[in-house]
Every structure is written in C-alpha cells, then in structure tokens.
C-alpha positions as CSV (number, residue, x, y, z in Angstrom):
1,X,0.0,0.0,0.0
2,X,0.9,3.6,-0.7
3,X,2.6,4.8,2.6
4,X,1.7,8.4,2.3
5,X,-1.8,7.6,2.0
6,X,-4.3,8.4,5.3
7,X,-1.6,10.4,7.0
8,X,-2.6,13.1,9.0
9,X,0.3,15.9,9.3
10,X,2.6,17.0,7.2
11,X,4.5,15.5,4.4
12,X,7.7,16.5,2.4
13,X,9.7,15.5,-0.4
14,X,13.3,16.7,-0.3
15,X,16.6,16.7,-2.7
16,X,19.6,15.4,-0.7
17,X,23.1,14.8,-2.1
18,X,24.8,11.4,-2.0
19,X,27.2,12.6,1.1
20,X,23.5,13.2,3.3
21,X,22.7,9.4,3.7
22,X,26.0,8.5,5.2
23,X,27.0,11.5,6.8
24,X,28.3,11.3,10.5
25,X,28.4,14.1,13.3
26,X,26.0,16.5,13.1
27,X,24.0,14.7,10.0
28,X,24.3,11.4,11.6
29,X,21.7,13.4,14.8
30,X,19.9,15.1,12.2
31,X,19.1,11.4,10.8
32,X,18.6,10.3,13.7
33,X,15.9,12.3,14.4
34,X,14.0,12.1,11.2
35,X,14.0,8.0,11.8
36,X,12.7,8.7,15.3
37,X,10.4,11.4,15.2
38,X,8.9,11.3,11.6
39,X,8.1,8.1,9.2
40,X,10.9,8.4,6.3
41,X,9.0,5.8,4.5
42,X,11.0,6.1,0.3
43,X,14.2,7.0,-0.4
44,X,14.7,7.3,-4.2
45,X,18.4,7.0,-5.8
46,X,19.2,9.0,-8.5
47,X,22.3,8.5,-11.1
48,X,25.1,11.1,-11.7
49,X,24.1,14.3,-13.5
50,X,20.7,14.9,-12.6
51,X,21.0,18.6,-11.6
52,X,23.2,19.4,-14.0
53,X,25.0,21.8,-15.2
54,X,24.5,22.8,-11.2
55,X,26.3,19.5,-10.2
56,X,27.1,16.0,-11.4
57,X,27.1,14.5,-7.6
58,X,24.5,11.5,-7.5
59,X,21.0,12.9,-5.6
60,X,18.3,11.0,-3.6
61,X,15.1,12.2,-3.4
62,X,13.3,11.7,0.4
63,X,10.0,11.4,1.3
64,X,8.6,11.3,4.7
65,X,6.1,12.7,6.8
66,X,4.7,13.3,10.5
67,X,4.3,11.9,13.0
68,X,6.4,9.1,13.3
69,X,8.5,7.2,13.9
70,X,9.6,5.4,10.5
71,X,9.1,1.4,10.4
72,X,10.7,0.5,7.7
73,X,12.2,2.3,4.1
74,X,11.4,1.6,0.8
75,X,14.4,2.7,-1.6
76,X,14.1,2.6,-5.6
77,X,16.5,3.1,-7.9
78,X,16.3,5.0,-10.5
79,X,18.2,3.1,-13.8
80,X,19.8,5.0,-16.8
81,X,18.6,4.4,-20.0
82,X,20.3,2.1,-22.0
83,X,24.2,3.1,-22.8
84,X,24.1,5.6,-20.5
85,X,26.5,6.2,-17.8
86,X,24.9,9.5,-16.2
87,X,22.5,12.2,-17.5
88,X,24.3,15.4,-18.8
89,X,22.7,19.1,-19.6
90,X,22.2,18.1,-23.0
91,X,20.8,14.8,-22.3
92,X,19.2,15.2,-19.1
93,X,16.4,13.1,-16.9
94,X,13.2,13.3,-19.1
95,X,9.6,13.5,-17.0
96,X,8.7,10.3,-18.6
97,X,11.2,8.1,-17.5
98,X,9.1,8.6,-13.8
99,X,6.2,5.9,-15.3
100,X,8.3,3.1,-14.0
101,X,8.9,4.7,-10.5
102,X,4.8,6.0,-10.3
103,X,3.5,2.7,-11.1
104,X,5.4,1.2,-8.3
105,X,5.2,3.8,-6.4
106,X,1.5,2.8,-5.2
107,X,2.0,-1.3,-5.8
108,X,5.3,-2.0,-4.0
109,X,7.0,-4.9,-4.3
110,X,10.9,-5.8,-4.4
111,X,12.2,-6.0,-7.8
112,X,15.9,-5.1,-9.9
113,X,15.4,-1.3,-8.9
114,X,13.3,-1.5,-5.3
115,X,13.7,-2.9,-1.8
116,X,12.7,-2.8,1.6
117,X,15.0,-2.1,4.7
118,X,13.9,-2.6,8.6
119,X,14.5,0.0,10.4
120,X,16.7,-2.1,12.7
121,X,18.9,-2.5,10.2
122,X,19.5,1.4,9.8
123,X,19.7,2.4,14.0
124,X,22.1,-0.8,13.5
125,X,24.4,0.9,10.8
126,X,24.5,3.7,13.2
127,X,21.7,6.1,10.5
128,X,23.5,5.4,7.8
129,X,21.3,5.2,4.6
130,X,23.5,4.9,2.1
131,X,22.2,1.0,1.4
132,X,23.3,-0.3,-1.5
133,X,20.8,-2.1,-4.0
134,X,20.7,-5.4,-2.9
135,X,19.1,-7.4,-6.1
136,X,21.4,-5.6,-8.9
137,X,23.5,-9.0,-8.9
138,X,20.3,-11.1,-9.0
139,X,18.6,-9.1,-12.0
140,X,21.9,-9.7,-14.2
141,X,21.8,-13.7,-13.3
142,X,17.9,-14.1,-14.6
143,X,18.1,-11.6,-17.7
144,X,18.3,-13.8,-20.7
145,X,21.5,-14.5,-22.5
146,X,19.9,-13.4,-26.3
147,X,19.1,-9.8,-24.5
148,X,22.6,-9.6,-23.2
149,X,23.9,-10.7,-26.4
150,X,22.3,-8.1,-28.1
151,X,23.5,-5.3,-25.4
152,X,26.7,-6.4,-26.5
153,X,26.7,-5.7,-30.3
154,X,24.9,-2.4,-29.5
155,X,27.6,-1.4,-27.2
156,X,30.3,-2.7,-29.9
157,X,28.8,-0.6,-32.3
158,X,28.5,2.5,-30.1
159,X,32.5,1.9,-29.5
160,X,33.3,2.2,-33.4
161,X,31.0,4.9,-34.0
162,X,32.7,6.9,-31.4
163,X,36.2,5.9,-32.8
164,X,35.5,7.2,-36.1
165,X,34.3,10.3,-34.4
166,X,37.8,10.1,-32.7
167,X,39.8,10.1,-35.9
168,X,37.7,12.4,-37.3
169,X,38.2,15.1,-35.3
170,X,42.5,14.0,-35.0
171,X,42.8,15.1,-38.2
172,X,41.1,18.0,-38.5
173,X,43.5,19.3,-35.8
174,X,46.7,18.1,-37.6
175,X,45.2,20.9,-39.9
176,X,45.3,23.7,-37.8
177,X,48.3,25.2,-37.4
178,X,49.0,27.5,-34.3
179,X,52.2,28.2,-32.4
180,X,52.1,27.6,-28.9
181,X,53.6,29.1,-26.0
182,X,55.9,27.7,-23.1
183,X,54.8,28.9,-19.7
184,X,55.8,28.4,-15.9
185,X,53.0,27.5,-13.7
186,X,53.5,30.2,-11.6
187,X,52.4,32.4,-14.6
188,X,48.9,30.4,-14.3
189,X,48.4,29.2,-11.0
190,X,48.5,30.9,-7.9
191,X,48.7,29.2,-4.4
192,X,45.4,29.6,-1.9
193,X,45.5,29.3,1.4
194,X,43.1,30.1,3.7
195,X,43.0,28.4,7.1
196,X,39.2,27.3,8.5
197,X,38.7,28.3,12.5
198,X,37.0,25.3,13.1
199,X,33.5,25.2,14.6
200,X,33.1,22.9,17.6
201,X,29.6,21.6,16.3
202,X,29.9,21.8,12.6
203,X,30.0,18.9,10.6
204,X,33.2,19.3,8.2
205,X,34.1,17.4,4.8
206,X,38.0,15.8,4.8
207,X,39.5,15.9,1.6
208,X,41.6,13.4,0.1
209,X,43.4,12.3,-3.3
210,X,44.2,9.0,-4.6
211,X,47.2,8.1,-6.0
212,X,47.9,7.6,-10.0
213,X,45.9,10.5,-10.7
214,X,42.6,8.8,-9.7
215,X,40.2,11.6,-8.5
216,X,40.0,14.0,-5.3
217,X,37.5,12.0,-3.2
218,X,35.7,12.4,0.8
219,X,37.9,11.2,3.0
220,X,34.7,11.5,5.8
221,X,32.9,14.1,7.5
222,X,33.5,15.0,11.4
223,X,32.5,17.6,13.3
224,X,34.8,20.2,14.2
225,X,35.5,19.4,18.1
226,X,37.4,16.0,16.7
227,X,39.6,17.5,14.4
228,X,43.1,18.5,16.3
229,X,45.5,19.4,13.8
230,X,45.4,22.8,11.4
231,X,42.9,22.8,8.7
232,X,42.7,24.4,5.0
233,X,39.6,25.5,2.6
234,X,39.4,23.7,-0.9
235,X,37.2,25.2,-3.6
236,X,35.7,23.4,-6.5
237,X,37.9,24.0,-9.5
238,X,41.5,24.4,-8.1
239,X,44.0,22.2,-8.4
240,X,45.3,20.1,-5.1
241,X,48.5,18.3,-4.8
242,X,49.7,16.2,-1.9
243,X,52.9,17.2,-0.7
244,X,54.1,13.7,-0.3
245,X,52.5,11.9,-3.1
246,X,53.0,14.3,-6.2
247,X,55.3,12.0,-7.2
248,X,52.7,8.9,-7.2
249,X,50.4,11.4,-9.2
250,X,48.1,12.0,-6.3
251,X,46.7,15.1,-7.8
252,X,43.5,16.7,-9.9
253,X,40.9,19.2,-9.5
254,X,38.6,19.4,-6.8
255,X,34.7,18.9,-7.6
256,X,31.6,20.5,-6.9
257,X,30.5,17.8,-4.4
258,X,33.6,19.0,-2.3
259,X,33.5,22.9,-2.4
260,X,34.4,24.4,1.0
261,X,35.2,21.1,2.1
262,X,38.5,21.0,4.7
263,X,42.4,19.7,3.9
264,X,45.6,19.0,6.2
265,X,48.2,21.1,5.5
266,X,49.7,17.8,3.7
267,X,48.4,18.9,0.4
268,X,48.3,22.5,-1.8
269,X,45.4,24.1,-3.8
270,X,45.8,26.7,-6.6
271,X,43.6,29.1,-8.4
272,X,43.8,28.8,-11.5
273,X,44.0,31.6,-14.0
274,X,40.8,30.7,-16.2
275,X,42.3,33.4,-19.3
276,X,44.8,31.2,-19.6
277,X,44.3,27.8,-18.7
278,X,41.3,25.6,-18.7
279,X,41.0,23.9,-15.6
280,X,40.1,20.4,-17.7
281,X,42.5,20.4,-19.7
282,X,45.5,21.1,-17.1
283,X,43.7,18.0,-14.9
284,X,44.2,16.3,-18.2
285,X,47.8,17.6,-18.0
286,X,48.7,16.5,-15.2
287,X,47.7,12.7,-15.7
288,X,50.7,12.2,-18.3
289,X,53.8,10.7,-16.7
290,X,55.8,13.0,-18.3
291,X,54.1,15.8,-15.8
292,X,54.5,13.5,-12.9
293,X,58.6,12.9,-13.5
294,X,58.7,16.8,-13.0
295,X,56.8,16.6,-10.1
296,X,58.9,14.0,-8.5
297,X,62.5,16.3,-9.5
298,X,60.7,19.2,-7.9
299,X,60.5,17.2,-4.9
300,X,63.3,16.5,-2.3
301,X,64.1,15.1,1.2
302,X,65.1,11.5,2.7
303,X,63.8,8.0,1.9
304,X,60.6,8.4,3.9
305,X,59.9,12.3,4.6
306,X,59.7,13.0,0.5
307,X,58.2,16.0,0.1
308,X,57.1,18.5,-3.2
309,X,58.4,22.0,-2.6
310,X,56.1,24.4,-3.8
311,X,58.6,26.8,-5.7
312,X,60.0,24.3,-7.4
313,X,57.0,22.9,-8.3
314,X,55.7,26.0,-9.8
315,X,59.0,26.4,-11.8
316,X,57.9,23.2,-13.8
317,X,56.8,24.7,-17.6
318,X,54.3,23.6,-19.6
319,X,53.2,24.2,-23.4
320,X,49.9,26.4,-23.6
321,X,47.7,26.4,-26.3
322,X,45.1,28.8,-27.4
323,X,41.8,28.1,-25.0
324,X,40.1,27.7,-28.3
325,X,42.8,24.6,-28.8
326,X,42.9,24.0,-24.9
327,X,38.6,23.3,-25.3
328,X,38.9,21.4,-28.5
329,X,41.7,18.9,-27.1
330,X,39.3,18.6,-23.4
331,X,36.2,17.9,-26.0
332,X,38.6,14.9,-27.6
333,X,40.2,14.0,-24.9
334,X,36.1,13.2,-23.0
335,X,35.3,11.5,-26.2
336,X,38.2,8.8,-24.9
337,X,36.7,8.5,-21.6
338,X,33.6,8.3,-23.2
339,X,35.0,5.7,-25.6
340,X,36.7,3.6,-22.5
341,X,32.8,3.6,-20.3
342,X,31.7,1.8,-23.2
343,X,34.9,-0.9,-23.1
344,X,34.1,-0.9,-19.3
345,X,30.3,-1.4,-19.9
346,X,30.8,-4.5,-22.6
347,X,33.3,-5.6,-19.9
348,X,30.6,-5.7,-17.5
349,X,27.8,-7.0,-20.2
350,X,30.9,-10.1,-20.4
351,X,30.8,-11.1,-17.4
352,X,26.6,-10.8,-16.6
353,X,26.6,-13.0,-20.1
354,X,28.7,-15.9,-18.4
355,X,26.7,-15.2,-14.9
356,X,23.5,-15.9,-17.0
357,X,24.3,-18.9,-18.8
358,X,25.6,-20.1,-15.4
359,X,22.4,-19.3,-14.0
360,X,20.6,-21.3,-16.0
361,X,22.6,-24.0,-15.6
362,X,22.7,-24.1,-12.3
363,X,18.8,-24.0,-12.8
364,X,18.6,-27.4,-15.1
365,X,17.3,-25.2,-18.3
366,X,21.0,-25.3,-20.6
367,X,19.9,-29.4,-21.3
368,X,19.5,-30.3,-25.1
369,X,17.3,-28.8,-27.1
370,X,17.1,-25.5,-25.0
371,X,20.9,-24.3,-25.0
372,X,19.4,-20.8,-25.4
C-alpha cells in the first residue's frame, strides 16, 4: 500500500546529495531524528548528472512525513537508459522516465530497482542510509542471454562509432596550425590558502586524493570538536597536490561535491587563472607521466619524509595552447573517456553473459534442445 496515504500531518519531499545518507556528526543526529520522530518511508536513488550543469554529484530524493516514527524504508532506484552512464545538460532526466517509478510507487514490491530495509537494520548501521541495491547482482543472473547478447553488439557498435568520431576530429586538428607558448606554472596558478577556524559543532568534509591521478575524493565528514590538527579551505575547481604523493600522481581538480570542504596542511590548492588555462584540460595535464617525473624532481628530502616543494613545483613549464585549442583537445580528450565507459560497460555485459548462462545451468534449463 501507498505509505503516504491516510496520514494526517505534514509531508515532504526533499533533494539530498549522495554525502547526506552517510554522513556522520551533526548529519548522523539530524538522521537520527528524522527516523525517530517522523516516518521516512521512500528514499529514491538517482544516477550522476541529474541537476546538471548545477552539479554532477549522484542525488536522492526523500520522502517522509509526520508523525512518526519510521518502520521501515522503501528505496528505488532509478536506472539509466540504456548506454548511458549518467545524465548530462544536453541529455538530461526526461519527465517520462518517472512511469516506472509512479507505477510502483502505489503497488510496492521488491524487484531489480526496489527494496525494503527494517528499520533495525539502519539504528544498527548507526543512520546510515547509504544501502546499496541489494538485487542488482540477481537481476543480471535471470536476464536472458539473447538480450545480453544483443546489449553487447549495440555497445560494440556504439565503440566504433565513437572511434571514427575520434579520428575524425584528430585530423582536423593536424590541420590547424597554431604556435604555442611555453609557460611556468606560476604564470597560471596561484597558491590559496586560507585556514578554517574550526567550529566545535559543525559537521566538516575531509579531503583526500588518490594516487595515480585517480580523482580528489571524501575522506569523511567530522564535526569540528574532533579534528586537532590545522585545517585548509578547498574550492571546486583548483587544483590540489599532496605534498608527499605528487610523485605517485596524487593530484587533480577538486569537484563540486567538495567545495568548502576541509584539507591538512599535507596537500596545496591553486587558483587557476581561467584566461589562460582551462582547468580540464591542465587536470588532463597533469595525468601524463611525463608531468608527474617533473613533479617528483621538484620534490626532495630522505627516503621516507619525501616531500614536493612548492617553488620548485611552480618552476615546472608547460606548453599552452590557445583556450580555443585547450577546449577542442578537453572535448577529444572526453570522447576517450567516453569511448573507455563503453569498453568498461561490454566488460561488465561479459561477465553478466557468463553469470546468466551459469544461472541457468545451475537451474537445469542449458539441457539439449534448450541451449538458449
């Protein structure tokens, strides 16, 4: 039955980024509370890209309403269409891809995209609703190897497409002809630092960076009375480098889901002079291993207490295209990772092909004369 149906009080619906549902401190009481005092009875999980070009974070949509105190949550999930690996500005959520959600939405039942938790389980996990959709395995194991078969060739066929698009657009710029210039960094990035007075009560997001150039990520959220040592404001958009692990290409631009957040004194952030430089394409910069090698010679000190020094860093020169150049190489350059989701994807559509046939014959239904 529809939960929201018969209740008297108040009911909301509220947009929450990812980082809500497991936040601890101050969130983690805030949850608390809504569990206890009002009946948070649908949370509904929506892909990267949503609220774009605003932000690309993932979103969940909450419902719940008063009085309470909530019983159990239903969580759906919204899928992507087809080939897609998150919804852009110019391909964005469409109003009727809510049928699916709607029709369940007043006729629950568990299926690929919906299920139930106790609320035991969440006071258990501490209020922490970040629960992972437990049937996606399942669904893969029961669709039908003929339908993954055919996600397959259209995936395949998405991949060439896009890698004639590719060479396409490598040769027209062989044709262009342009002279760039060589530039220190300190002619296009300048160091910010501002230290955060930390707030006893406030909740705080910890930055961190992985190594090989893999993304600036949330370390965790505390509030401010557990954090000791001296803290530093990160902006979405500037670059961060880790003092220790420049050299193992921890590095990259911080997102939109972690503006304001907080940093150790471990690591560097720098404006970057937008006339000049495109933040993309210097993040793409700074993957090569040619950029990382300079890093590593513009850090010193012994074995274990390795350490980048910023004016040698900023000493390290780089070529500098036109931004016209600097945005046509960032749109190539995103047609390869768009070209490597799909590899990942037909990876993926591999492996659930060889999980279905399994399936099946784990079932009894692969005998002769119904292979497939």
């Amino acid at each position: 039955p529809d939960p929201t149906r018969g209740i008297k009080g108040g009911r909301c619906g509220m947009v929450v980024p990812n980082g809500t549902l497991f936040g601890g401190g101050v969130c983690a009481r805030i949850k608390k509370e809504l569990v206890e005092e009002f009946n948070l009875h649908t949370i509904v999980r929506l892909p990267k890209g949503v609220f774009e070009p605003y932000a690309d974070i993932p979103t969940n949509l909450i419902f719940f309403d008063y009085p309470g105190p909530t019983k159990k949550i239903w969580y759906y999930e919204h899928p992507l269409p087809e080939g897609r690996k998150n919804y852009t500005k110019t391909k964005p959520l469409m109003d009727v891809e809510f049928e699916p959600l709607k029709k369940w939405w007043s006729n629950r039942k568990e299926n690929e995209y919906a299920w139930c938790v106790s609320v035991n389980q969440i006071v258990d996990a501490e209020y922490n609703l970040d629960i992972k959709n437990p049937n996606r395995g399942k669904a893969e194991e029961h669709r039908e190897p003929e339908e993954i078969i055919t996600s397959i060739i259209e995936k395949e066929k998405g991949i060439l497409e896009l890698t004639k698009e590719i060479k396409e657009q490598i040769n027209k710029e062989r044709k262009i002809e342009s002279k760039w210039t060589m530039v220190k960094l300190r002619e296009v990035l300048r160091l910010f630092r501002e230290p955060v007075e930390m707030s006893p009560l406030m909740t705080y997001k910890q930055i961190t960076i992985k190594l090989h150039h893999k993304g600036v990520v949330l370390r965790g959220e505390r509030i401010g009375g557990e954090i000791k040592s001296k803290q530093y404001l990160a902006k979405t958009d500037q670059f961060i480098i880790s003092r220790i692990d420049a050299r193992n290409g921890a590095m990259g631009l911080i997102p939109a889901e972690l503006d304001s957040a907080i940093m150790t004194n471990d690591f560097l952030t720098y404006d970057i002079d937008k006339d000049k430089l495109l933040p993309q394409y210097f993040d793409y910069l700074t993957s090569i291993k040619t950029f990382v090698e300079e890093c590593v010679k513009a850090s010193e000190g012994t074995t274990n207490r390795v350490r980048l020094k910023p004016d040698k860093f900023l000493e390290i020169e780089i070529l500098l295209p036109s931004l016209d150049e600097q945005t046509r190489i960032v749109e190539l350059l995103s047609q390869i990772d768009e070209l490597r989701k799909y590899q990942t994807e037909t990876q993926e559509q591999i492996d659930a092909l060889s999980q279905s046939i399994l399936a099946k014959a784990f079932r009894g239904e692969l005998q002769k004369g119904n292979l497939l």
